[in-house]
C-alpha positions as protocol buffer text, in pm:
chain_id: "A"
residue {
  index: 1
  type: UNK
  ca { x: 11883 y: 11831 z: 15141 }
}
residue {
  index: 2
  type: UNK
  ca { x: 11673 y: 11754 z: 14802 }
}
residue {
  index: 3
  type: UNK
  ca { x: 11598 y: 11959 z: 14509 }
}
residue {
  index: 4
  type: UNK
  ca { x: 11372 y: 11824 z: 14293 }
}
residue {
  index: 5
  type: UNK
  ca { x: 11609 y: 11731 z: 14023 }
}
residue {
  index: 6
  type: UNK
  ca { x: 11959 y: 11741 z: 14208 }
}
residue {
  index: 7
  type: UNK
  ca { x: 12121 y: 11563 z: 14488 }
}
residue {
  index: 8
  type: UNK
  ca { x: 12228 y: 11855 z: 14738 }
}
residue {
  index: 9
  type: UNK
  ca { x: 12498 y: 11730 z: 14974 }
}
residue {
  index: 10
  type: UNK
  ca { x: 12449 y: 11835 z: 15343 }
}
residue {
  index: 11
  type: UNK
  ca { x: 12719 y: 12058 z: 15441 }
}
residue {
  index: 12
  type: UNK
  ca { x: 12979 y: 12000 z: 15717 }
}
residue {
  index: 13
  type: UNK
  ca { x: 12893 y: 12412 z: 15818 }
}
residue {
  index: 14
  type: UNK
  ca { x: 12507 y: 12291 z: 15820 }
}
residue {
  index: 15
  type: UNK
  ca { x: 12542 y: 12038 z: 16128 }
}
residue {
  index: 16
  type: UNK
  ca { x: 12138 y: 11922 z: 15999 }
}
residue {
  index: 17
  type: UNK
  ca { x: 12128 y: 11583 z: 16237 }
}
residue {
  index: 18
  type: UNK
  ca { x: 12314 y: 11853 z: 16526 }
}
residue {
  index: 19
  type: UNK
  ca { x: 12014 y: 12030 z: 16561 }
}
residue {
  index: 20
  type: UNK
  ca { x: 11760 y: 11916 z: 16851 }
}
residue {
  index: 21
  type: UNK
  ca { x: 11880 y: 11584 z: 16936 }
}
residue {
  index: 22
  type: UNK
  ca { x: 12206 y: 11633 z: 16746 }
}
residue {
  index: 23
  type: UNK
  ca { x: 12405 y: 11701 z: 17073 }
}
residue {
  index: 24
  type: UNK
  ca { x: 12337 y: 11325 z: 17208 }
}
residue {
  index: 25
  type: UNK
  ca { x: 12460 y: 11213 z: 16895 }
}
residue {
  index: 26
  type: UNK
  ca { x: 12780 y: 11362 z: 16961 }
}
residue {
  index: 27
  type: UNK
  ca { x: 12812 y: 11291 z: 17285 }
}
residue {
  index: 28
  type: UNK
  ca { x: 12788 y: 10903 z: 17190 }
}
residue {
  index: 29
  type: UNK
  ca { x: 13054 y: 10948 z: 16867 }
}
residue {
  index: 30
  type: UNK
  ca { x: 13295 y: 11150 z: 17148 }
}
residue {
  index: 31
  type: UNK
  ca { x: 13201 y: 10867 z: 17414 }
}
residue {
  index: 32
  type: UNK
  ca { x: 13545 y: 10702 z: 17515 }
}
residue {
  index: 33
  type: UNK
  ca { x: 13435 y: 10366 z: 17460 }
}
residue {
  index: 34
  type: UNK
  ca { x: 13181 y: 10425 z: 17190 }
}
residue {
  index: 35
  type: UNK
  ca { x: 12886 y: 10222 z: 17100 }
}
residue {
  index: 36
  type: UNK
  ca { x: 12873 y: 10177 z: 16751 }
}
residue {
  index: 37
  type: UNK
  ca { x: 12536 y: 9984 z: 16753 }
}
residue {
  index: 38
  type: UNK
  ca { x: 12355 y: 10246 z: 16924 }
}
residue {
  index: 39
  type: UNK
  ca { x: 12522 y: 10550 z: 16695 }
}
residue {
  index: 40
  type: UNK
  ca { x: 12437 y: 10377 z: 16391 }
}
residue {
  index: 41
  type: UNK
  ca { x: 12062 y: 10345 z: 16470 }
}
residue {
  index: 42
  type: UNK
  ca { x: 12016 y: 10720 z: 16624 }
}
residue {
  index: 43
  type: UNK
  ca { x: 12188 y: 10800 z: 16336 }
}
residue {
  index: 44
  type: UNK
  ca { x: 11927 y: 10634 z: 16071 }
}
residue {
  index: 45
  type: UNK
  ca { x: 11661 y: 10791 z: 16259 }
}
residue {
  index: 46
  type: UNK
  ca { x: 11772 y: 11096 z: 16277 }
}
residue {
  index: 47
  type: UNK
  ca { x: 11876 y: 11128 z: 15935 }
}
residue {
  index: 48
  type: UNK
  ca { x: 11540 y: 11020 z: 15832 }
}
residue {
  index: 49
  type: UNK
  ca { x: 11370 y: 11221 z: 16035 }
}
residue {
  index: 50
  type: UNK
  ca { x: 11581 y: 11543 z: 15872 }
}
residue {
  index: 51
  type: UNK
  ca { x: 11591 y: 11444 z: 15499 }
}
residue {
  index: 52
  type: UNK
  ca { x: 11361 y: 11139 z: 15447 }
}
residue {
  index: 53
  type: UNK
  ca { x: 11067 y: 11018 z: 15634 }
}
residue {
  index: 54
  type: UNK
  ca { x: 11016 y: 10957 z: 15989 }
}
residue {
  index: 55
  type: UNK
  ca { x: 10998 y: 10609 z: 16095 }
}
residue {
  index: 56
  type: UNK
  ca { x: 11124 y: 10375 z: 15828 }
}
residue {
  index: 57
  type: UNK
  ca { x: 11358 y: 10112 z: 15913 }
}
residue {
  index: 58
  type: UNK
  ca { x: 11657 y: 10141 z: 15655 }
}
residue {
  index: 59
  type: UNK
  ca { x: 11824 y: 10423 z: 15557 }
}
residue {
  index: 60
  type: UNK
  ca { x: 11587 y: 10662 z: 15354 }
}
residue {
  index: 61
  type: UNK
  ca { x: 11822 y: 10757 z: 15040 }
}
residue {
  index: 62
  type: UNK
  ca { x: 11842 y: 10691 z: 14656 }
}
residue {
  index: 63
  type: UNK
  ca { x: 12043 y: 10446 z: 14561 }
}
residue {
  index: 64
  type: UNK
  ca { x: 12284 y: 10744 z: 14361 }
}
residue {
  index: 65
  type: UNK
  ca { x: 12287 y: 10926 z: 14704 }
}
residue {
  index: 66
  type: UNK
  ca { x: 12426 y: 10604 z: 14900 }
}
residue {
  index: 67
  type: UNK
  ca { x: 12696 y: 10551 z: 14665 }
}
residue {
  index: 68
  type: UNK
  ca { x: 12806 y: 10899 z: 14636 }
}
residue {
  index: 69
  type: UNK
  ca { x: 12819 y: 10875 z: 15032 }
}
residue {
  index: 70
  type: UNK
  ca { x: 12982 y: 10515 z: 14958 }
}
residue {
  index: 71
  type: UNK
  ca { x: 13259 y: 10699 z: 14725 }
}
residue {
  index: 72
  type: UNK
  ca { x: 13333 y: 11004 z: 14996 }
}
residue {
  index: 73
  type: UNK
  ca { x: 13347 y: 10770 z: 15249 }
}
residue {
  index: 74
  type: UNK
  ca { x: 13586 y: 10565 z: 15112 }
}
residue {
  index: 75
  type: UNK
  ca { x: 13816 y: 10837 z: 15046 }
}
residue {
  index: 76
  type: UNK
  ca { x: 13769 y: 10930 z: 15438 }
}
residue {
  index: 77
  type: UNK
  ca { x: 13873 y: 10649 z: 15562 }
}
residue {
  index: 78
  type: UNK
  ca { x: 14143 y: 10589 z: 15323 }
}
residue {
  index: 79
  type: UNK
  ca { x: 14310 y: 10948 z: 15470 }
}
residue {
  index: 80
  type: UNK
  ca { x: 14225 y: 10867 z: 15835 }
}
residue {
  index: 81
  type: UNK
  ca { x: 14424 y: 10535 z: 15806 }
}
residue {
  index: 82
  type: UNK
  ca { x: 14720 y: 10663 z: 15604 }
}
residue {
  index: 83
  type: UNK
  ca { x: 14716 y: 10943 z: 15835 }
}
residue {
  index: 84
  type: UNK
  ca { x: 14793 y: 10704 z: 16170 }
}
residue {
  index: 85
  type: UNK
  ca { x: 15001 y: 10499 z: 15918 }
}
residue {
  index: 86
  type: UNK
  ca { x: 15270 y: 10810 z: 15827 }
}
residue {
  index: 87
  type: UNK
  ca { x: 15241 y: 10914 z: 16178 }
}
residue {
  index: 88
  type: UNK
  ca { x: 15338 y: 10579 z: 16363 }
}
residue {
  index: 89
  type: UNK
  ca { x: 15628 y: 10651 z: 16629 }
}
residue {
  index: 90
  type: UNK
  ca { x: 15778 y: 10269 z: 16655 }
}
residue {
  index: 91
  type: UNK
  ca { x: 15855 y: 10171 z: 16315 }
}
residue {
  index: 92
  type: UNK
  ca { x: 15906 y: 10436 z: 15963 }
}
residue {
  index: 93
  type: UNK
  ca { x: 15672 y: 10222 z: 15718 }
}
residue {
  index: 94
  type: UNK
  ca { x: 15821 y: 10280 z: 15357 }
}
residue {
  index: 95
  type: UNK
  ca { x: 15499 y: 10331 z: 15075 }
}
residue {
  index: 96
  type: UNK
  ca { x: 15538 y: 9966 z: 14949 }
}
residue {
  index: 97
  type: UNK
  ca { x: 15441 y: 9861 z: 15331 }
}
residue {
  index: 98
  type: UNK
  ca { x: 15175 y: 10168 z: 15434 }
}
residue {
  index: 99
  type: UNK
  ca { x: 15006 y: 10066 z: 15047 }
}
residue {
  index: 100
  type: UNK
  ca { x: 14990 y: 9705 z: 15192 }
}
residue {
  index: 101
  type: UNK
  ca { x: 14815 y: 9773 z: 15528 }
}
residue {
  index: 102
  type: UNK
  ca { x: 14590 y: 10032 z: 15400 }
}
residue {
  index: 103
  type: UNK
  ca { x: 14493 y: 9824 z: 15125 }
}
residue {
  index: 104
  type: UNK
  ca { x: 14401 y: 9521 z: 15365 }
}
residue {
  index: 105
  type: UNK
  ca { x: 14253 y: 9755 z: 15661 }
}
residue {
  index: 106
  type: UNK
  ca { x: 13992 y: 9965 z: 15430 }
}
residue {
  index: 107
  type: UNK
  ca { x: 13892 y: 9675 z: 15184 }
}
residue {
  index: 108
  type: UNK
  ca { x: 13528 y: 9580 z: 15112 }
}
residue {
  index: 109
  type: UNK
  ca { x: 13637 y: 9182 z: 15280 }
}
residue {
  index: 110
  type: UNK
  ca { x: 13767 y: 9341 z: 15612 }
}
residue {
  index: 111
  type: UNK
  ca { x: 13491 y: 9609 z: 15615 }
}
residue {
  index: 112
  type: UNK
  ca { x: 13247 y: 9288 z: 15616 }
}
residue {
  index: 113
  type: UNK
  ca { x: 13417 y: 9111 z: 15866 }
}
residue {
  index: 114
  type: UNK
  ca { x: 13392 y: 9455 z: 16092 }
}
residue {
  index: 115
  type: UNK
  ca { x: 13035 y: 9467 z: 16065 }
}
residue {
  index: 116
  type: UNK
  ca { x: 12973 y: 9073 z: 16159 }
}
residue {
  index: 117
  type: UNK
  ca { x: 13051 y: 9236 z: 16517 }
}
residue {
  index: 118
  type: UNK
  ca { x: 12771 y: 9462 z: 16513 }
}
residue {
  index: 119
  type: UNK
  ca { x: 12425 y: 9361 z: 16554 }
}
residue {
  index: 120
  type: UNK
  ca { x: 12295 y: 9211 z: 16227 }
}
residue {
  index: 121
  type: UNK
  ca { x: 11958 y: 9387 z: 16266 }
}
residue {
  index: 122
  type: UNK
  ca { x: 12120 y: 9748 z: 16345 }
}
residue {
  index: 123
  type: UNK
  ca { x: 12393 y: 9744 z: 16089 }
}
residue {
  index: 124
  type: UNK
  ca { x: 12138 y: 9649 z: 15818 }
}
residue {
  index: 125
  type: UNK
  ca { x: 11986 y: 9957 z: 15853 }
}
residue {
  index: 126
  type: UNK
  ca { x: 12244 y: 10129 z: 15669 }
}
residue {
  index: 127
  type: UNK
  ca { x: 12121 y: 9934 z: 15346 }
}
residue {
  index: 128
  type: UNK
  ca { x: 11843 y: 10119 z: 15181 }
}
residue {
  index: 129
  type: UNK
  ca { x: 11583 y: 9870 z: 15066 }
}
residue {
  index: 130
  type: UNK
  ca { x: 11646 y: 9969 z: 14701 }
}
residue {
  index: 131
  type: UNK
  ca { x: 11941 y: 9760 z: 14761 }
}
residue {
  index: 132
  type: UNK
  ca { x: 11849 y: 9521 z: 14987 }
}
residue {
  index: 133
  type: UNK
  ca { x: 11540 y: 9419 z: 14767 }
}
residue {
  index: 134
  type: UNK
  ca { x: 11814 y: 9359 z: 14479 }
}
residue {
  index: 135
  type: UNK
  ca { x: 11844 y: 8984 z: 14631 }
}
residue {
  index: 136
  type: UNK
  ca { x: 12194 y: 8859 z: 14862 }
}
residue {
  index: 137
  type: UNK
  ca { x: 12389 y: 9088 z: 14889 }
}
residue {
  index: 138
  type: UNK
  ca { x: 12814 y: 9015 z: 14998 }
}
residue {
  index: 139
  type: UNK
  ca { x: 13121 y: 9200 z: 15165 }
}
residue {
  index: 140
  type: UNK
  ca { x: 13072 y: 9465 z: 14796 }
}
residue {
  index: 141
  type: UNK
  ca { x: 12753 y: 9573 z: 14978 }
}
residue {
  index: 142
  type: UNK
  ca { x: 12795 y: 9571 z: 15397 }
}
residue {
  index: 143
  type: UNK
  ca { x: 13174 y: 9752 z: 15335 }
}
residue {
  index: 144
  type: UNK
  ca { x: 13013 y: 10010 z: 15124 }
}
residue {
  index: 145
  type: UNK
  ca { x: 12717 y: 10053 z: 15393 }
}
residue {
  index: 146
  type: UNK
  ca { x: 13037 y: 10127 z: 15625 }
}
residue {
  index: 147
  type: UNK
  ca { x: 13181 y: 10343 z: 15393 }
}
residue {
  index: 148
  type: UNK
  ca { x: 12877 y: 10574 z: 15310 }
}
residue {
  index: 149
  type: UNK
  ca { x: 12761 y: 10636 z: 15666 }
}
residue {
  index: 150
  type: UNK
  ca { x: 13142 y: 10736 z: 15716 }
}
residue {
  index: 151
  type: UNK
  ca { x: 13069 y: 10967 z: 15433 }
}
residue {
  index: 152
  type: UNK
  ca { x: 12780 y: 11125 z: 15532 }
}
residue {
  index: 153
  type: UNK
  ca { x: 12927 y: 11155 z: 15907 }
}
residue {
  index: 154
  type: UNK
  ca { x: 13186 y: 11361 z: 15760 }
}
residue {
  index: 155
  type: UNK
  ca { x: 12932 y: 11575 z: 15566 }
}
residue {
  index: 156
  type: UNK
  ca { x: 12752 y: 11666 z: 15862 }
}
residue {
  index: 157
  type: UNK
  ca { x: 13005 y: 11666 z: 16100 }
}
residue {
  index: 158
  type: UNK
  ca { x: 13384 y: 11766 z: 15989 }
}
residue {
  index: 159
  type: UNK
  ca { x: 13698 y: 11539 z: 15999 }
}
residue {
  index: 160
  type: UNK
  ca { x: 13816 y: 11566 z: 16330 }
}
residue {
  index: 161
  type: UNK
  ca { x: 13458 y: 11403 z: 16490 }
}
residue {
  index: 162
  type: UNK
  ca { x: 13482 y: 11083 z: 16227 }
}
residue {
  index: 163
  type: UNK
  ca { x: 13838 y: 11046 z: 16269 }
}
residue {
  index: 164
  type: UNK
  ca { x: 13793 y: 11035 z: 16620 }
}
residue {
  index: 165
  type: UNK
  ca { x: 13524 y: 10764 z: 16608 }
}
residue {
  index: 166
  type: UNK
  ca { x: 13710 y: 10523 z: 16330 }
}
residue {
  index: 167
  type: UNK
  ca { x: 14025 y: 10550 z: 16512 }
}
residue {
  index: 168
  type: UNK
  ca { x: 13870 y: 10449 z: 16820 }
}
residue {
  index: 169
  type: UNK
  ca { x: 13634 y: 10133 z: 16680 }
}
residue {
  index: 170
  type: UNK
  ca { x: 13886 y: 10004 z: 16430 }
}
residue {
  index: 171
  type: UNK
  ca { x: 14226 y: 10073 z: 16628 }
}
residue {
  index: 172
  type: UNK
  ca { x: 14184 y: 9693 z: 16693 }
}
residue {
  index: 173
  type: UNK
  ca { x: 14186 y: 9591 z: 16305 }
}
residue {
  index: 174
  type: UNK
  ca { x: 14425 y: 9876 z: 16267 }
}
residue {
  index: 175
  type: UNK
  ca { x: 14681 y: 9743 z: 16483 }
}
residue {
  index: 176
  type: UNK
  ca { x: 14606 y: 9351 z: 16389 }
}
residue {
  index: 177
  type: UNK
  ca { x: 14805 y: 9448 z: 16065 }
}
residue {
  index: 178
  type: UNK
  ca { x: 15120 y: 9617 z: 16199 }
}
residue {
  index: 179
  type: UNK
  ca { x: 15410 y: 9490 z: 15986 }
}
residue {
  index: 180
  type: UNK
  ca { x: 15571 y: 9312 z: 16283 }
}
residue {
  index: 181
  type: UNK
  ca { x: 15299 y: 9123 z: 16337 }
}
residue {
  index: 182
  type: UNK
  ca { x: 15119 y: 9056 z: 15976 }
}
residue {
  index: 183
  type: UNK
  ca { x: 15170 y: 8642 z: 16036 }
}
residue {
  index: 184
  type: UNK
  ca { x: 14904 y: 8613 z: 15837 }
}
residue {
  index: 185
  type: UNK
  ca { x: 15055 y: 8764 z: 15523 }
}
residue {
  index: 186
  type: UNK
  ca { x: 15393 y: 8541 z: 15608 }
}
residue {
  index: 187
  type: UNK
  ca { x: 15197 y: 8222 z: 15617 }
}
residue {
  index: 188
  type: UNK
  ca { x: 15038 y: 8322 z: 15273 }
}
residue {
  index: 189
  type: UNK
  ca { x: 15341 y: 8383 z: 15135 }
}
residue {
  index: 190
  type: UNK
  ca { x: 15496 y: 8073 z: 15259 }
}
residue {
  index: 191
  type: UNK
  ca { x: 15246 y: 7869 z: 15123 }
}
residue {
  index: 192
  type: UNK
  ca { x: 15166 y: 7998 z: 14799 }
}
residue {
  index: 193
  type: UNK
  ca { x: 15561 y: 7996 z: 14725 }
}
residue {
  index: 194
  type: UNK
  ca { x: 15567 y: 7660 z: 14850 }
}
residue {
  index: 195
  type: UNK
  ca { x: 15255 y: 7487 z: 14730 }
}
residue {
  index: 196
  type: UNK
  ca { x: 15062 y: 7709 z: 14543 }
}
residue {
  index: 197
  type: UNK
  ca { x: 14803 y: 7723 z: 14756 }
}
residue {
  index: 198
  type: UNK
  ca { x: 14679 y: 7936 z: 15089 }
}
residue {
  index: 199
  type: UNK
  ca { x: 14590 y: 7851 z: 15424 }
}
residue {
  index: 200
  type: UNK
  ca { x: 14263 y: 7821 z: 15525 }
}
residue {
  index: 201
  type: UNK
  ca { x: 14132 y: 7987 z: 15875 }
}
residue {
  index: 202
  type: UNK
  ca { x: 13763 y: 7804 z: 16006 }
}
residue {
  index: 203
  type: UNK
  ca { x: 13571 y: 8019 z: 16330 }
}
residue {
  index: 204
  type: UNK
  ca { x: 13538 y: 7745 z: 16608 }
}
residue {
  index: 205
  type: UNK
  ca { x: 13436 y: 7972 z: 16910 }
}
residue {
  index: 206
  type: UNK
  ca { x: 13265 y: 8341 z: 16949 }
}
residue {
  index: 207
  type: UNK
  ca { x: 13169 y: 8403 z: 17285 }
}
residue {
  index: 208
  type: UNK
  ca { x: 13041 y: 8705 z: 17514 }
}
residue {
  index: 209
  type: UNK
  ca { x: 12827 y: 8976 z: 17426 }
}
residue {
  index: 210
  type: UNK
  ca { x: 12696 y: 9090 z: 17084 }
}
residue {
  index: 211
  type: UNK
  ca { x: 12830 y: 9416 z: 17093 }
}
residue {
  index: 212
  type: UNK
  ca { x: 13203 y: 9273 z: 17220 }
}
residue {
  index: 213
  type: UNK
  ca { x: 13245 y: 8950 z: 17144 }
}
residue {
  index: 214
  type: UNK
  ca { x: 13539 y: 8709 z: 17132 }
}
residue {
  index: 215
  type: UNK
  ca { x: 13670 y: 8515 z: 16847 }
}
residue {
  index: 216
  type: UNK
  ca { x: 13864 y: 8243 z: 16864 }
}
residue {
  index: 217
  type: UNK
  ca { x: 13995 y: 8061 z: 16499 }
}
residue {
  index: 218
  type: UNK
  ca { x: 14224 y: 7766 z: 16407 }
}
residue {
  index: 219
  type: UNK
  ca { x: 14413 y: 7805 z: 16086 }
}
residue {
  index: 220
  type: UNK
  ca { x: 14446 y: 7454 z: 15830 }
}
residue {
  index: 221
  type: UNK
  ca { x: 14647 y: 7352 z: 15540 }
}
residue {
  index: 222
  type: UNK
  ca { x: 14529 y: 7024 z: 15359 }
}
residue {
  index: 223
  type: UNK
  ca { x: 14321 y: 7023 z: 15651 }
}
residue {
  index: 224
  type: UNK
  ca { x: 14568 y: 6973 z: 15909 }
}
residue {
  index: 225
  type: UNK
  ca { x: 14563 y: 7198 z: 16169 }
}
residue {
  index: 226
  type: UNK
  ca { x: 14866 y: 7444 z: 16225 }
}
residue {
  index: 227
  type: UNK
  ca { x: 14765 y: 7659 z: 16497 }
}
residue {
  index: 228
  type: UNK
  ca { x: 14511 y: 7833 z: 16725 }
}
residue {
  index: 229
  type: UNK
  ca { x: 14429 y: 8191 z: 16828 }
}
residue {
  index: 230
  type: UNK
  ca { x: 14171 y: 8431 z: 16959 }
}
residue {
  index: 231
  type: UNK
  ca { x: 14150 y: 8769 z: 16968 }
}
residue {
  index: 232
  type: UNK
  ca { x: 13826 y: 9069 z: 16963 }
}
residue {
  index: 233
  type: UNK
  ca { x: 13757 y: 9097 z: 16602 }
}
residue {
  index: 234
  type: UNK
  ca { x: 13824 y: 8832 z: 16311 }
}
residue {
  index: 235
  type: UNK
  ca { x: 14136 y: 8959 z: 16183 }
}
residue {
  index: 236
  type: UNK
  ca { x: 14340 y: 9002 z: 16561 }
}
residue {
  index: 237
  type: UNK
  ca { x: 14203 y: 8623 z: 16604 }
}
residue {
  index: 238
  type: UNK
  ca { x: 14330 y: 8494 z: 16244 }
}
residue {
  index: 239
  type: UNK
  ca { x: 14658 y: 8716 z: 16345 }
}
residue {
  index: 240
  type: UNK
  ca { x: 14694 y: 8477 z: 16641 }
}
residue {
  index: 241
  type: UNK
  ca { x: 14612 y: 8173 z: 16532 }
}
residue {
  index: 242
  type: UNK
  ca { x: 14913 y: 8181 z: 16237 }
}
residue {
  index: 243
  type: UNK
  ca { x: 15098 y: 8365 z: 16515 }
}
residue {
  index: 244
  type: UNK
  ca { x: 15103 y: 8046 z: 16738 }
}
residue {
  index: 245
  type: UNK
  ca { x: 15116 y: 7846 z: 16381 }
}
residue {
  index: 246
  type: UNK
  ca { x: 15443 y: 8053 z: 16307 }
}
residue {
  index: 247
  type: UNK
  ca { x: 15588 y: 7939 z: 16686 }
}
residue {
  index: 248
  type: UNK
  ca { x: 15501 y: 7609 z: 16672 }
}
residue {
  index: 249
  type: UNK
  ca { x: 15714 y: 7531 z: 16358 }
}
residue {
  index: 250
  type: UNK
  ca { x: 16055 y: 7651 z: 16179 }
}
residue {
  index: 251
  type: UNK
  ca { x: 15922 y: 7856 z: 15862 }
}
residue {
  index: 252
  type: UNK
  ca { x: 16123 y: 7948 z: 15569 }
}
residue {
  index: 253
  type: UNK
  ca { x: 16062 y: 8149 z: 15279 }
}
């Protein structure tokens, strides 16, 4: 993968973390319900076990390579969503509205909230410690850690296999942000044309597992509450919550 004074990309025809165990890797990316936890830490190992060195925790690449994964993934993503964007069946989205979504669905903020459903321990190790030893670290970091082990995915194995696997593990964020459903972007415009000022949305619940858990938030103004929701990841349960805040009261822009 290295020379000694380049970066040398691996190559989607090269298949490197396909080779001996490379086959269960794919076989959890093409797994129906796929287990992101688990993919991301074969996929560390293996990766240093090909290119770095064998056994260290985090991610075993230079801080250029990371964000030069960071900056391919980012474009990845951006065409997977905008892809399932042009091609939705039950509504034609003009630009203005497919620029909104995309723009809310790939950011750095919902990235973050994406990976506060993983396991803390497991998603770390997509942070190389030349990073992670640069102090706290916000949503800027843990949505670019998303971003460049899309990119490197795509390096090693193609499109199709990493559109497959984001459209199956964010399909819930995806859909939180459908236009006929964005409540949260009505209440923000509400109040900031009204008061000047946004809602705020507090966590009060997250129950079952680690790997699938449920969240459940209540959404405030001036601290009075306006309604309550739950839903599988942070953004279907805000999407509720100023869903039920929308039904309980008569709204008008």
């Amino acid at each position: 993968m290295r020379g000694d004074n380049n970066i040398i990309f691996p190559c989607p025809e090269q298949n490197n973390l396909t080779g001996q165990h490379g086959p269960y890797l794919l076989d959890l990316i093409r797994a129906r319900n796929p287990d992101i936890n688990q993919i991301i830490d074969i996929f560390v190992d293996q990766f240093n076990t090909v290119y770095g060195t064998t056994g260290v925790e985090s991610w075993d690449v230079t801080k250029e390579e990371w964000q030069r994964y960071e900056f391919l993934g980012d474009r990845v993503l951006n065409l997977i969503i905008v892809q399932n964007l042009f091609s939705m069946r039950d509504a034609i989205l003009d630009e203005g509205e497919m620029t909104r979504i995309l723009a809310r669905v790939v950011s750095n903020r919902a990235l973050d909230a994406y990976s506060q459903t993983l396991e803390k321990k497991i998603f770390d190790r997509l942070i190389p410690d030349i990073i992670r030893n640069q102090g706290a670290f916000g949503p800027r970091i843990t949505g670019g850690a998303f971003e460049a082990f899309v990119g490197c995915l795509y390096c090693e194995l193609g499109l199709d296999e990493v559109a497959g696997l984001v459209n199956t593990i964010l399909i819930p964020e995806f859909d939180a942000f459908s236009t006929d459903e964005n409540t949260v972007g009505y209440l923000q415009e509400y109040f900031q044309k009204q008061y000047n000022t946004l809602p705020d949305y507090r966590e009060i619940l997250r129950t079952g597992p680690e790997h699938k858990p449920k969240f459940t938030y209540q959404v405030f103004h001036s601290n009075r509450q306006l309604g309550e929701g739950s839903g599988e990841t942070i953004q279907a349960a805000k999407q509720a919550a100023a869903k039920d805040a929308l039904a309980k009261t008569e709204w008008k822009l």
